[in-house]
Structure formats: structure tokens, C-alpha cells
mmCIF file as Biopython writes it, N, C-alpha, C and O atoms, coordinates in Angstrom:
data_model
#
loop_
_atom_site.group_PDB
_atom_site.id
_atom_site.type_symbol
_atom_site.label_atom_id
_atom_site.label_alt_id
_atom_site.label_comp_id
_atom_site.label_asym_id
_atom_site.label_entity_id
_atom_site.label_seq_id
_atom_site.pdbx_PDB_ins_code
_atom_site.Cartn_x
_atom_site.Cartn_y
_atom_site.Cartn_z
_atom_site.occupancy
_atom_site.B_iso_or_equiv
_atom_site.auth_seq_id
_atom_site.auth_asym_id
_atom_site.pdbx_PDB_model_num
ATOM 1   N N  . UNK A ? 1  ? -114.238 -61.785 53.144 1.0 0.0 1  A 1 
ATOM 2   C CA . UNK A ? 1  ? -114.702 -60.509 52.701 1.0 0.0 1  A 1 
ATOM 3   C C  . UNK A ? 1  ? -114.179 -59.480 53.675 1.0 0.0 1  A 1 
ATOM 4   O O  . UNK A ? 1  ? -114.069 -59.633 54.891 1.0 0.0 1  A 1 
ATOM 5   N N  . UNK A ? 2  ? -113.850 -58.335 52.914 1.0 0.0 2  A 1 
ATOM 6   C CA . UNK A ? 2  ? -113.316 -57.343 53.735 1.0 0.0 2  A 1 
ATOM 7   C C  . UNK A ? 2  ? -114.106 -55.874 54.090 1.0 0.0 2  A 1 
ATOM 8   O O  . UNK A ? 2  ? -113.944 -55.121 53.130 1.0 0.0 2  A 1 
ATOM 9   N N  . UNK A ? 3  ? -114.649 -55.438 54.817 1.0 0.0 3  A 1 
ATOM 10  C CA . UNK A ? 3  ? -115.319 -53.988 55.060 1.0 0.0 3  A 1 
ATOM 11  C C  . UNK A ? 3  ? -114.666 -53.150 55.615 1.0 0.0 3  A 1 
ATOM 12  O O  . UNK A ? 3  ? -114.110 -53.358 56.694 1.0 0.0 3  A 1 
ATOM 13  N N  . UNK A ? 4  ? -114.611 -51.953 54.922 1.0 0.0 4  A 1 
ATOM 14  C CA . UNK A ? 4  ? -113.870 -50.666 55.766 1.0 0.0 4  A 1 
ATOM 15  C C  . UNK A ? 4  ? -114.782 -49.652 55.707 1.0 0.0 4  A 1 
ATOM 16  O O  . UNK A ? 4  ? -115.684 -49.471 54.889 1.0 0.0 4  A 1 
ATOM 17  N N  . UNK A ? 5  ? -114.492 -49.082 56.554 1.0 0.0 5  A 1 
ATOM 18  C CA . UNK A ? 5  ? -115.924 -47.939 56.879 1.0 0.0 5  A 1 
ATOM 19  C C  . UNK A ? 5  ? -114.934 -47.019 57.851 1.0 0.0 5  A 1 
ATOM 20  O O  . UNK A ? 5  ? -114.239 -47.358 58.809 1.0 0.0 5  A 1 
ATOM 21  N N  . UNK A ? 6  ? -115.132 -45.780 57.255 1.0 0.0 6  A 1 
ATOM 22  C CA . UNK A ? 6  ? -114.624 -44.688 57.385 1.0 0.0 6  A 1 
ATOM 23  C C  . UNK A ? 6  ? -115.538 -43.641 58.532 1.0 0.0 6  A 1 
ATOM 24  O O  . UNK A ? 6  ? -115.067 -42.820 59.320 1.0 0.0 6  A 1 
ATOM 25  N N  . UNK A ? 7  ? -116.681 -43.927 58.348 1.0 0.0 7  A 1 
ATOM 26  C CA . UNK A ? 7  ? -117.794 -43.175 59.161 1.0 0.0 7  A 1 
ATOM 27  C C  . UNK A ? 7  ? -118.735 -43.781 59.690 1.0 0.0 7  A 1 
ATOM 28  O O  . UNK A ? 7  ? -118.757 -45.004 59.552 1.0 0.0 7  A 1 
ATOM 29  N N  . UNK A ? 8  ? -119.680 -43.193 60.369 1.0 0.0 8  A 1 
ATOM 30  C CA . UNK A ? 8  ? -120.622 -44.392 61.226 1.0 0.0 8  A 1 
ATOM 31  C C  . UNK A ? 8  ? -121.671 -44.582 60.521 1.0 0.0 8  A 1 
ATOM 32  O O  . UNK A ? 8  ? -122.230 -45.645 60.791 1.0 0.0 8  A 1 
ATOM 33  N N  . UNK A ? 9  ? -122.170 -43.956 59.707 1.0 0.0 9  A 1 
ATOM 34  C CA . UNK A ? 9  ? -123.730 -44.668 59.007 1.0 0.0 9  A 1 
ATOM 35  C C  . UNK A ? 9  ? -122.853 -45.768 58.159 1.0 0.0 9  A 1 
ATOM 36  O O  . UNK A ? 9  ? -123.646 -46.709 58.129 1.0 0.0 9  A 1 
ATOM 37  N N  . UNK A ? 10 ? -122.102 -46.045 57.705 1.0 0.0 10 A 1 
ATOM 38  C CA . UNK A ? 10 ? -121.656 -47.451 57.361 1.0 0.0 10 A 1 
ATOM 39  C C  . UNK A ? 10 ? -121.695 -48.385 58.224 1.0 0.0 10 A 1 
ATOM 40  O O  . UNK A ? 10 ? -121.820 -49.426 57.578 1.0 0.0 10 A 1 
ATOM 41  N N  . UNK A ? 11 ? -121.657 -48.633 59.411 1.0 0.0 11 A 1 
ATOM 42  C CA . UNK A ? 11 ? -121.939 -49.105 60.637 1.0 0.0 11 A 1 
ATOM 43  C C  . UNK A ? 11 ? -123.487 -50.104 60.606 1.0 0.0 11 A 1 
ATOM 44  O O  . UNK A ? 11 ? -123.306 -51.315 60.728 1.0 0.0 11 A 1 
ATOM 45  N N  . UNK A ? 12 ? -124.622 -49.730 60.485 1.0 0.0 12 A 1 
ATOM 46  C CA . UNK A ? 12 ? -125.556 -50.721 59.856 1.0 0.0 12 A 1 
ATOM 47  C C  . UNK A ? 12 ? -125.889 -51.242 58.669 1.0 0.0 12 A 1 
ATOM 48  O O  . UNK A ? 12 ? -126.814 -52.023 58.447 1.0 0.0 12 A 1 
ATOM 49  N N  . UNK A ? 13 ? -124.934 -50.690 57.731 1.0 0.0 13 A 1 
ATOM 50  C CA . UNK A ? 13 ? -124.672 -52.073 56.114 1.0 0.0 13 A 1 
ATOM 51  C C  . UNK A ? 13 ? -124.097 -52.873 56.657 1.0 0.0 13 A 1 
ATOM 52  O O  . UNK A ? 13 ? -124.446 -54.001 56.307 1.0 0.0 13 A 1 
ATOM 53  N N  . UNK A ? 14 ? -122.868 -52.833 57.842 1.0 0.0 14 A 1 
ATOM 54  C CA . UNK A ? 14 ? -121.877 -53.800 57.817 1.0 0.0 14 A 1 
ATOM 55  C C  . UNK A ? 14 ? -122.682 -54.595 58.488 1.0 0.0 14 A 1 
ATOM 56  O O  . UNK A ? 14 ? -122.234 -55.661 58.065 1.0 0.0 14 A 1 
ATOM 57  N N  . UNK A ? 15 ? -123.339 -54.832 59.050 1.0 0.0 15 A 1 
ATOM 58  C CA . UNK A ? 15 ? -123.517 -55.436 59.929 1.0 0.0 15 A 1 
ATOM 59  C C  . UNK A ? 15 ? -124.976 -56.186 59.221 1.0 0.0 15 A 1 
ATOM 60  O O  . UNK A ? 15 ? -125.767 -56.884 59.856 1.0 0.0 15 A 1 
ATOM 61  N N  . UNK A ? 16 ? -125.063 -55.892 57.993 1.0 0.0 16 A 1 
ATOM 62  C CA . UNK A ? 16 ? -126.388 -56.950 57.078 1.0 0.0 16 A 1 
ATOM 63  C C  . UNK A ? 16 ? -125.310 -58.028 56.415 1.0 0.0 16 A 1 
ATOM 64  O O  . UNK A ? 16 ? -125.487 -59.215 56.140 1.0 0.0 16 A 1 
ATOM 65  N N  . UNK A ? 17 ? -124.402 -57.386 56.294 1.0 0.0 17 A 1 
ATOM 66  C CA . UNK A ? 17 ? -123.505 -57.849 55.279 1.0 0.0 17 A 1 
ATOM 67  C C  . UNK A ? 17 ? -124.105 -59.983 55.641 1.0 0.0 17 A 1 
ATOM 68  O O  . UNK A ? 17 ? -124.604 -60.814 54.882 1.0 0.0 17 A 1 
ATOM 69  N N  . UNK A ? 18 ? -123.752 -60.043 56.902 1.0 0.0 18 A 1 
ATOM 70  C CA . UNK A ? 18 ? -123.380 -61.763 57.018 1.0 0.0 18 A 1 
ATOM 71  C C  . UNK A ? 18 ? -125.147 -62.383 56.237 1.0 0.0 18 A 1 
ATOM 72  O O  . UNK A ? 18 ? -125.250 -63.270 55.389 1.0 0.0 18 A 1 
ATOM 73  N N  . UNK A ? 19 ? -126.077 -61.745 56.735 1.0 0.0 19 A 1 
ATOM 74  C CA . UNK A ? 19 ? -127.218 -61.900 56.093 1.0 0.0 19 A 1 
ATOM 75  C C  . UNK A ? 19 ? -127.620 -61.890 54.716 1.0 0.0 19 A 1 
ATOM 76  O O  . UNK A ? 19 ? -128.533 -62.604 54.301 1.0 0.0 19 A 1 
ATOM 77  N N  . UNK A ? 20 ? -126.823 -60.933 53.845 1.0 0.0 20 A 1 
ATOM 78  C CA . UNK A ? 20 ? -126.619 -61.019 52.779 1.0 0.0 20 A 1 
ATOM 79  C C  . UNK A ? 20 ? -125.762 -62.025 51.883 1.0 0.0 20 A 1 
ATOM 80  O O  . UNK A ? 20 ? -126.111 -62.404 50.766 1.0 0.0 20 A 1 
ATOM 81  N N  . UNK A ? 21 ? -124.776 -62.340 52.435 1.0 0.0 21 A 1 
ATOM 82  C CA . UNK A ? 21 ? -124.068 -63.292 52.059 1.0 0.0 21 A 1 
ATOM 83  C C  . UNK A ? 21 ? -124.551 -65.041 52.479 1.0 0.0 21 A 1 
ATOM 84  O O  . UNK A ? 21 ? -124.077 -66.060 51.975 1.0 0.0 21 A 1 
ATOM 85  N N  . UNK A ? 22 ? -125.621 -64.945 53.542 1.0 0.0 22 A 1 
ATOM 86  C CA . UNK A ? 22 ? -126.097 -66.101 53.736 1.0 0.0 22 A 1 
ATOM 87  C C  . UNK A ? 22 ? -127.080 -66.697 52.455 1.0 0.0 22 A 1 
ATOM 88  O O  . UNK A ? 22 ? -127.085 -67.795 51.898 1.0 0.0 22 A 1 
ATOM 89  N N  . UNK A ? 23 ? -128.072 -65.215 52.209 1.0 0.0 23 A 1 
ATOM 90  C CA . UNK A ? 23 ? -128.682 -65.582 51.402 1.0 0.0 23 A 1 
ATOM 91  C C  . UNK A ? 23 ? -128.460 -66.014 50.084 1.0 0.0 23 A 1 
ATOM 92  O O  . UNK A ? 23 ? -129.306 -66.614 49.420 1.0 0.0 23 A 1 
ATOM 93  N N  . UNK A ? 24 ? -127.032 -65.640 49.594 1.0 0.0 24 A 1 
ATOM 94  C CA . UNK A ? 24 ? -126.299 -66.133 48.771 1.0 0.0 24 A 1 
ATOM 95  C C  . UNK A ? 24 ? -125.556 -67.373 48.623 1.0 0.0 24 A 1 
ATOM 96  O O  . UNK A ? 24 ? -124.865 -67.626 47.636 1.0 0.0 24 A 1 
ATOM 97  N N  . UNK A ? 25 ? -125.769 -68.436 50.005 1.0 0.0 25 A 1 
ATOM 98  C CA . UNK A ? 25 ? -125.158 -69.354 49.773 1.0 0.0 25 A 1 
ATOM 99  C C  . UNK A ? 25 ? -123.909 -69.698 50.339 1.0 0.0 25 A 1 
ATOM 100 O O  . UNK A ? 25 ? -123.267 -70.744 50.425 1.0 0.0 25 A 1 
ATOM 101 N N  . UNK A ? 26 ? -123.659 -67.949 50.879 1.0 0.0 26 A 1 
ATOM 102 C CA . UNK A ? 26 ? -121.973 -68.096 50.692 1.0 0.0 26 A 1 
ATOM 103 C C  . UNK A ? 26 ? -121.829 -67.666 52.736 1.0 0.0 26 A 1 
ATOM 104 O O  . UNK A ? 26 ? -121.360 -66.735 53.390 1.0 0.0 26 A 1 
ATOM 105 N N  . UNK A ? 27 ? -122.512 -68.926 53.042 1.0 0.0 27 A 1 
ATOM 106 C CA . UNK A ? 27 ? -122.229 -69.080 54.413 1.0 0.0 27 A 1 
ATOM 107 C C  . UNK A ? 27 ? -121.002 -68.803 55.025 1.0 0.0 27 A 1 
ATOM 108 O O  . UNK A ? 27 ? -120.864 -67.890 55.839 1.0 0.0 27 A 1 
ATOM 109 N N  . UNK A ? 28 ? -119.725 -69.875 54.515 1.0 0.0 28 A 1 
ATOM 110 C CA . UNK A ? 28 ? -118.910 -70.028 55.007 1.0 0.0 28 A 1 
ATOM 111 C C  . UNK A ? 28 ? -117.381 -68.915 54.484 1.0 0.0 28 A 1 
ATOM 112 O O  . UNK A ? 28 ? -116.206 -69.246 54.326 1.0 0.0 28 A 1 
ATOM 113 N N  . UNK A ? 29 ? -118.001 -67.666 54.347 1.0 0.0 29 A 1 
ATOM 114 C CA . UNK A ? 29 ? -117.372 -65.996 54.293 1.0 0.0 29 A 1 
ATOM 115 C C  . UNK A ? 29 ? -116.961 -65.979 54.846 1.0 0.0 29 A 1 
ATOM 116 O O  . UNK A ? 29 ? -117.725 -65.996 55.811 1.0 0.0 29 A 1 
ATOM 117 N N  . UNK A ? 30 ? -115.417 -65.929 55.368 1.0 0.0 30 A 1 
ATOM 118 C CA . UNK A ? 30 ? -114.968 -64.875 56.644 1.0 0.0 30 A 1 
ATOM 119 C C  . UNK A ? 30 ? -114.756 -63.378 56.111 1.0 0.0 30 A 1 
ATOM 120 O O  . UNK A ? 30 ? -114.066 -62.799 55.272 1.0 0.0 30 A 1 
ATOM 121 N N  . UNK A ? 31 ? -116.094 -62.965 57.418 1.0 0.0 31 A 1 
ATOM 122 C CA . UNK A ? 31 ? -115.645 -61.578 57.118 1.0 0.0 31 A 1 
ATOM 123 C C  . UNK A ? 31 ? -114.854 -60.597 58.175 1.0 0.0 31 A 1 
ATOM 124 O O  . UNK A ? 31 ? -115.170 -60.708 59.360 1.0 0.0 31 A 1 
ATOM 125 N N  . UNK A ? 32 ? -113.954 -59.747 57.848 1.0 0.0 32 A 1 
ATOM 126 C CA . UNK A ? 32 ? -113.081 -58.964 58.622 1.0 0.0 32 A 1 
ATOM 127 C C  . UNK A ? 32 ? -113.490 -57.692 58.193 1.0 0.0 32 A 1 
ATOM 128 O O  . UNK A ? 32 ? -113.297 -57.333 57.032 1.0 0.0 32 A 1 
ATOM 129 N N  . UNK A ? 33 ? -114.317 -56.615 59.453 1.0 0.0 33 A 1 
ATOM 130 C CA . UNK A ? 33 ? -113.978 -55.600 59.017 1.0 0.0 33 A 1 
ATOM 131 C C  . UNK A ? 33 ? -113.140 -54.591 59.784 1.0 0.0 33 A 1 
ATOM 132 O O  . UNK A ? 33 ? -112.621 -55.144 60.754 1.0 0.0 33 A 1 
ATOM 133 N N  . UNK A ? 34 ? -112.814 -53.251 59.685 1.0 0.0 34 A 1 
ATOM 134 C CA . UNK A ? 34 ? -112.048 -52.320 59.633 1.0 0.0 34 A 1 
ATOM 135 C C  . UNK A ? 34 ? -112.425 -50.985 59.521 1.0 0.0 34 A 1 
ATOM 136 O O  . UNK A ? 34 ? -113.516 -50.643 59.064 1.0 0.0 34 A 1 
ATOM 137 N N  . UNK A ? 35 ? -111.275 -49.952 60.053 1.0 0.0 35 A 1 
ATOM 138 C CA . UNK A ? 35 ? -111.513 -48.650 59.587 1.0 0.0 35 A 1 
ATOM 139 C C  . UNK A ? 35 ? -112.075 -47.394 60.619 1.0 0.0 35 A 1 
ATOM 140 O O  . UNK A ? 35 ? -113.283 -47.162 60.571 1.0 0.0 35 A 1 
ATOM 141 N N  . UNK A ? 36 ? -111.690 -47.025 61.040 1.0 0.0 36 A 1 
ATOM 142 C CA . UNK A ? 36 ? -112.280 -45.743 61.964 1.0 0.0 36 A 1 
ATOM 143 C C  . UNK A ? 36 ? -113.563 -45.963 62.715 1.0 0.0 36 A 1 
ATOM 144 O O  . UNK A ? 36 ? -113.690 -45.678 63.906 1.0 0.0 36 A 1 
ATOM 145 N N  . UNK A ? 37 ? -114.528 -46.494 61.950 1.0 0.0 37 A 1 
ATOM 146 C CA . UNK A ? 37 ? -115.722 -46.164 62.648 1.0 0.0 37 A 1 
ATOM 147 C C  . UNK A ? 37 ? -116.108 -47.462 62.712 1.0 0.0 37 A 1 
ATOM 148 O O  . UNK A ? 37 ? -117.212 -47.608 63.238 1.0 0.0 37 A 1 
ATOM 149 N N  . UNK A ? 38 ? -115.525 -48.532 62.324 1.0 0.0 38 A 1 
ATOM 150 C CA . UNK A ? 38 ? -115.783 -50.199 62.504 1.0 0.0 38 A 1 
ATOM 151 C C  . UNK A ? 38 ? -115.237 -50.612 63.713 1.0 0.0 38 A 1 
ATOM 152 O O  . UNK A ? 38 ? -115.803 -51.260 64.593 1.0 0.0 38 A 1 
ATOM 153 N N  . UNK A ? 39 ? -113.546 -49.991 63.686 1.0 0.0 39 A 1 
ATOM 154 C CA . UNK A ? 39 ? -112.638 -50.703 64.583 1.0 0.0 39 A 1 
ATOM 155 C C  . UNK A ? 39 ? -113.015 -50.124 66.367 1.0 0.0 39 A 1 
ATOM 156 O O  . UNK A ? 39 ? -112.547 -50.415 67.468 1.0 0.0 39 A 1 
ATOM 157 N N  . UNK A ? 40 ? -114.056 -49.218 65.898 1.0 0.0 40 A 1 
ATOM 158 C CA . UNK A ? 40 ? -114.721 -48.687 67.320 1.0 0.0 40 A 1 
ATOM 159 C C  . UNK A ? 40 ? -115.639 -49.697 68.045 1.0 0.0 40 A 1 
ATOM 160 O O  . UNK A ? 40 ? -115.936 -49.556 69.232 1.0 0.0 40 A 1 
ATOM 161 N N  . UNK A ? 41 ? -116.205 -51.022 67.054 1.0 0.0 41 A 1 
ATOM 162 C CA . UNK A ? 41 ? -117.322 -52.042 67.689 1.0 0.0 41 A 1 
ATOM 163 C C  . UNK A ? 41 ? -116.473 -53.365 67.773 1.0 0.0 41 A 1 
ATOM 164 O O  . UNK A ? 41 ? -115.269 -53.584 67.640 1.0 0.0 41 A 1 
ATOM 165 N N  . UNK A ? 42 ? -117.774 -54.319 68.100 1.0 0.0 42 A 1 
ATOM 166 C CA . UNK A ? 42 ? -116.858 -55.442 68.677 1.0 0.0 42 A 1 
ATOM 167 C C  . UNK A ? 42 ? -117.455 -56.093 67.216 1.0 0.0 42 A 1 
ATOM 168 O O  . UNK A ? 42 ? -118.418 -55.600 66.628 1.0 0.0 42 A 1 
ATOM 169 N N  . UNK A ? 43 ? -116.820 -57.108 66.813 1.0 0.0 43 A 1 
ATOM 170 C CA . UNK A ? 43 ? -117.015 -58.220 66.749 1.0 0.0 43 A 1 
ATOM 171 C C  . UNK A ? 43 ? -118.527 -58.331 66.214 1.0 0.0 43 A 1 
ATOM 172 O O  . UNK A ? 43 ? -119.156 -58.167 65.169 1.0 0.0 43 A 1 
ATOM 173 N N  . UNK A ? 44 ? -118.780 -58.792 67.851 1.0 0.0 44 A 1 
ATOM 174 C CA . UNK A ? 44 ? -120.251 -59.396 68.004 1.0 0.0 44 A 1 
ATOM 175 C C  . UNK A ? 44 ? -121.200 -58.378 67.733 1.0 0.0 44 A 1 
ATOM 176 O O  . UNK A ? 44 ? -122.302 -58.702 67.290 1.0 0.0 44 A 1 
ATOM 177 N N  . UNK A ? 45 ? -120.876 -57.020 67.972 1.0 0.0 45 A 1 
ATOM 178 C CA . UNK A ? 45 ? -122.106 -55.836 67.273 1.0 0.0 45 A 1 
ATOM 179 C C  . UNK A ? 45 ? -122.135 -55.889 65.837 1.0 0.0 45 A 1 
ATOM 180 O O  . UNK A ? 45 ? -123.191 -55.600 65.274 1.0 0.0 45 A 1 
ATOM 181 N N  . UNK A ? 46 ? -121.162 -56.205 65.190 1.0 0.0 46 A 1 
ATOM 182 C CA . UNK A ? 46 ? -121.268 -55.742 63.626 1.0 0.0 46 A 1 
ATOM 183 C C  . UNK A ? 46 ? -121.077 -57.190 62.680 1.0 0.0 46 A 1 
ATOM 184 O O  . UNK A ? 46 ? -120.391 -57.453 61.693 1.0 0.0 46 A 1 
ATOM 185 N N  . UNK A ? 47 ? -122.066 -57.986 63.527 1.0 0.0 47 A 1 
ATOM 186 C CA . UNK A ? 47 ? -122.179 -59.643 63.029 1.0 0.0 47 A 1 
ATOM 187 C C  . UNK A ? 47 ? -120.710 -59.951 62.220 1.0 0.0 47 A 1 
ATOM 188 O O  . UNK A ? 47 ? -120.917 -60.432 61.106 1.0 0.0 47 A 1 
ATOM 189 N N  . UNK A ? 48 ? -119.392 -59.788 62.525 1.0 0.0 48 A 1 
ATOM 190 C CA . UNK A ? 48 ? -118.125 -60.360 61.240 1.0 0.0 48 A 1 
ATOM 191 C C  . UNK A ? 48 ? -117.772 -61.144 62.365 1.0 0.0 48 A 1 
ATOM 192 O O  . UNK A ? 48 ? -118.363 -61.327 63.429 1.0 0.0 48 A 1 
ATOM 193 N N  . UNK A ? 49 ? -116.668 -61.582 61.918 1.0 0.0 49 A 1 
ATOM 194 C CA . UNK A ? 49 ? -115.584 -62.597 62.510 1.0 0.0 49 A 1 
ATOM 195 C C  . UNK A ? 49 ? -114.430 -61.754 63.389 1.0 0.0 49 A 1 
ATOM 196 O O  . UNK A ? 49 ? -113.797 -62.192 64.350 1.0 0.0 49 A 1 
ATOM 197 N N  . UNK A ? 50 ? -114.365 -60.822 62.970 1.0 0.0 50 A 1 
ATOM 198 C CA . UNK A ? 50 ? -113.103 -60.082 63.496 1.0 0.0 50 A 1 
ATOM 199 C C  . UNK A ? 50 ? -113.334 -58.792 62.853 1.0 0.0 50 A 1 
ATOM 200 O O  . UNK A ? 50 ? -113.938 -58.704 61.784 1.0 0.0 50 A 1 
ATOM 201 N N  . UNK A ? 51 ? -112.688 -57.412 63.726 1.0 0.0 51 A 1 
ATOM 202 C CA . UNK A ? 51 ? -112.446 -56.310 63.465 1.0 0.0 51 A 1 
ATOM 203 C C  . UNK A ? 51 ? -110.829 -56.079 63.645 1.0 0.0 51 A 1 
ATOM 204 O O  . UNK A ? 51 ? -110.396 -56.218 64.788 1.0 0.0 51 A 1 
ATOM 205 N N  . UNK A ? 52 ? -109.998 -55.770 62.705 1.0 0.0 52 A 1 
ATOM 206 C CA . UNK A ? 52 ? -108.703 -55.449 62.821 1.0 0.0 52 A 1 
ATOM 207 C C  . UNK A ? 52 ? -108.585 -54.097 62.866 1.0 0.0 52 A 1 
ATOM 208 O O  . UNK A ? 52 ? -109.370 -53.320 62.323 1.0 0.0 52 A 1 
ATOM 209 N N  . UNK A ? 53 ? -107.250 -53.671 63.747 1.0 0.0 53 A 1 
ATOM 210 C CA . UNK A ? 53 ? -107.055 -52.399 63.683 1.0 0.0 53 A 1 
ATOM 211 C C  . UNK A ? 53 ? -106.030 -51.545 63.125 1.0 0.0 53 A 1 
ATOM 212 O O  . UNK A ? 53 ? -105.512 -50.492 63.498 1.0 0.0 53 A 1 
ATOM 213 N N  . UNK A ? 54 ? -105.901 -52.230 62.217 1.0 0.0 54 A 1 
ATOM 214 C CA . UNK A ? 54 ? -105.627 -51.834 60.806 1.0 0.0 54 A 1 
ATOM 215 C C  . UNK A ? 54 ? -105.036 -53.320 59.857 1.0 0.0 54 A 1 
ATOM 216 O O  . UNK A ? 54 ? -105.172 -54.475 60.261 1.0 0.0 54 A 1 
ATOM 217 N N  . UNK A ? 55 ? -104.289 -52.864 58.370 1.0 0.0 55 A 1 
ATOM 218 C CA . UNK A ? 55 ? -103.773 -54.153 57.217 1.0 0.0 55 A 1 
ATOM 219 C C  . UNK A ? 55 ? -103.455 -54.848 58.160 1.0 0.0 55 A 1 
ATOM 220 O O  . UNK A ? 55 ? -104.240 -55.747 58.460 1.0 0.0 55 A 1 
ATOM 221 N N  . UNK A ? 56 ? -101.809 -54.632 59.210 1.0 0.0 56 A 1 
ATOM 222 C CA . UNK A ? 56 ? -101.305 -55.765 59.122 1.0 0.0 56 A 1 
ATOM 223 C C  . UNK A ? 56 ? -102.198 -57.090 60.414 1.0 0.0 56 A 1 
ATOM 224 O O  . UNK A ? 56 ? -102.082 -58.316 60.410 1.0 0.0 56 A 1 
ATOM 225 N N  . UNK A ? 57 ? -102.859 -56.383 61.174 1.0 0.0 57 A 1 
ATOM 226 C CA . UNK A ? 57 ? -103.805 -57.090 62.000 1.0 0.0 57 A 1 
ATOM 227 C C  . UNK A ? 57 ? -104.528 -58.017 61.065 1.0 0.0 57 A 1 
ATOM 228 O O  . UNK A ? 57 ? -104.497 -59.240 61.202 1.0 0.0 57 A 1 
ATOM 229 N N  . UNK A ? 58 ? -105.230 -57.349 60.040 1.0 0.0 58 A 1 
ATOM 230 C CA . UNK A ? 58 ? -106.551 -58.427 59.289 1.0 0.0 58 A 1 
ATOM 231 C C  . UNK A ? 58 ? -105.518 -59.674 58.673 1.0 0.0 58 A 1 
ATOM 232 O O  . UNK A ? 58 ? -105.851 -60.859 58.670 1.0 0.0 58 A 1 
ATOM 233 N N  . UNK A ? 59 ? -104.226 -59.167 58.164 1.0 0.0 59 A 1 
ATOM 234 C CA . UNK A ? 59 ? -103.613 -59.677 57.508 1.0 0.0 59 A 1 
ATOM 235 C C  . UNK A ? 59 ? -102.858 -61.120 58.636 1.0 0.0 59 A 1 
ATOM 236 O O  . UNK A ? 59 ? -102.776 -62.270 58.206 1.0 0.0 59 A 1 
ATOM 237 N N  . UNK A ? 60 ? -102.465 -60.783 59.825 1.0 0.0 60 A 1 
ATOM 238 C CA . UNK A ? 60 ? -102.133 -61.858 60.875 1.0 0.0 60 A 1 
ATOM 239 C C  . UNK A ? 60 ? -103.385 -62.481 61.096 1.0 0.0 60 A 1 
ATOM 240 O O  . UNK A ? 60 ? -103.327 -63.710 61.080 1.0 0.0 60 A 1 
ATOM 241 N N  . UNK A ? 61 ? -105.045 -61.740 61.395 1.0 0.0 61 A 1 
ATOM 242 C CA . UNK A ? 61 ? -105.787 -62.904 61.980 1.0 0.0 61 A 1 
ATOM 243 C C  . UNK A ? 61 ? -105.817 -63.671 60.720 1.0 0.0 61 A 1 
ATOM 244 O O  . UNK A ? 61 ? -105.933 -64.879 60.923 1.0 0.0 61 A 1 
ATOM 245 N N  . UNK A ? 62 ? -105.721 -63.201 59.016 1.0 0.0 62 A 1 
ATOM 246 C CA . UNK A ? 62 ? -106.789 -64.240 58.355 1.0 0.0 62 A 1 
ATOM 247 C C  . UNK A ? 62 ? -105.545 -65.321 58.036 1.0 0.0 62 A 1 
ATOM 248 O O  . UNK A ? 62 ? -106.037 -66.435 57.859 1.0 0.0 62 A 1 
ATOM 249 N N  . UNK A ? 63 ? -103.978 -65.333 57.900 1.0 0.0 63 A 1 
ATOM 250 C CA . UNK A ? 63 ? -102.929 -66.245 58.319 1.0 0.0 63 A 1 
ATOM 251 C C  . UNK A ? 63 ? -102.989 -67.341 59.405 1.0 0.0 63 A 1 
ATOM 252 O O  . UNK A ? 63 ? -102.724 -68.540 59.311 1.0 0.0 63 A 1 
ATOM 253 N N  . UNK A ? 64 ? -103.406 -66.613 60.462 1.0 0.0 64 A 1 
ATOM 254 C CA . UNK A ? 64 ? -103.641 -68.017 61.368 1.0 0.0 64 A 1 
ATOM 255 C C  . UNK A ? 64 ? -104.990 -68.329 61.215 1.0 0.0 64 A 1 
ATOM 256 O O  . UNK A ? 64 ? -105.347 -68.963 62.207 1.0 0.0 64 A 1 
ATOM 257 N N  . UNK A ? 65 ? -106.042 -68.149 60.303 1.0 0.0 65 A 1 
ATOM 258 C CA . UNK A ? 65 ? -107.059 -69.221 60.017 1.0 0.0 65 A 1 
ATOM 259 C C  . UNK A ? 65 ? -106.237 -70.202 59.348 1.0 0.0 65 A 1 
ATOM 260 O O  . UNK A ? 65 ? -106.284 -71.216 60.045 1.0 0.0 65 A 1 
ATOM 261 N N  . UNK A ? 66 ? -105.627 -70.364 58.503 1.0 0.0 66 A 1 
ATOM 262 C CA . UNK A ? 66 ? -104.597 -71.056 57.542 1.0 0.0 66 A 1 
ATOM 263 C C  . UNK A ? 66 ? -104.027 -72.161 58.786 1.0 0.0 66 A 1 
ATOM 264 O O  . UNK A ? 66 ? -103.762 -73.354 58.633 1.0 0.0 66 A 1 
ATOM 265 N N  . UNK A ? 67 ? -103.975 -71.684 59.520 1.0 0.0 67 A 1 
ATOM 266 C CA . UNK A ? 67 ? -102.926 -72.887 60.466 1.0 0.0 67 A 1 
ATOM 267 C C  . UNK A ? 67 ? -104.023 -73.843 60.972 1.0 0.0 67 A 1 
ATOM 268 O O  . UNK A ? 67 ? -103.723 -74.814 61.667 1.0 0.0 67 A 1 
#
């Protein structure tokens, strides 16, 4: 799953997101997010897997999950 967030009150949806998707079952999501006001946190603040800083970044980390 992918999140981009342009501004900062998007900043605490993203970060329900993995909770939401748990409750769905759909544990094993990788999520990557992105975007101005995402690529400002880590990681570990905005519960995803990775923040890229910009396409071709999300696009190299989610390639080497593949390997």
C-alpha cells in the first residue's frame, strides 16, 4: 500500500493506516509512504515499512523486497 500526503494533518491517518489494515486481515501489507509532509518522519513515527523520497526510491525499496 502506498500513502502520499501532501500536508501534515494527513500525518495521523497515516499512521492508523497499519491498524486498519490489521483489522482487515491484511497483516502482511507493505506499506510505503511518501510526499512532503510524510517524507519529513521516520519510518517508525508513521507505523509503515519505509518512507521514500520520492517514485523512484519507493519503486527501488519495494524491488529489493522481490530479491
Amino acid at each position: 500500500m502506498l500513502a502520499s500526503g501532501l500536508i501534515s494533518p494527513v500525518v495521523p491517518l497515516v499512521r492508523q493506516l497499519r491498524g486498519l489494515l490489521r483489522e482487515r486481515g491484511l497483516c502482511n501489507v507493505v506499506v510505503v509512504a511518501g510526499g512532503a509532509a510524510l517524507k519529513q518522519c521516520t519510518a517508525e513515527a508513521l507505523n509503515v515499512d519505509y518512507v521514500a523520497r520520492d517514485a523512484f526510491d519507493c519503486v527501488h525499496f519495494l524491488e529489493g523486497l522481490r530479491r
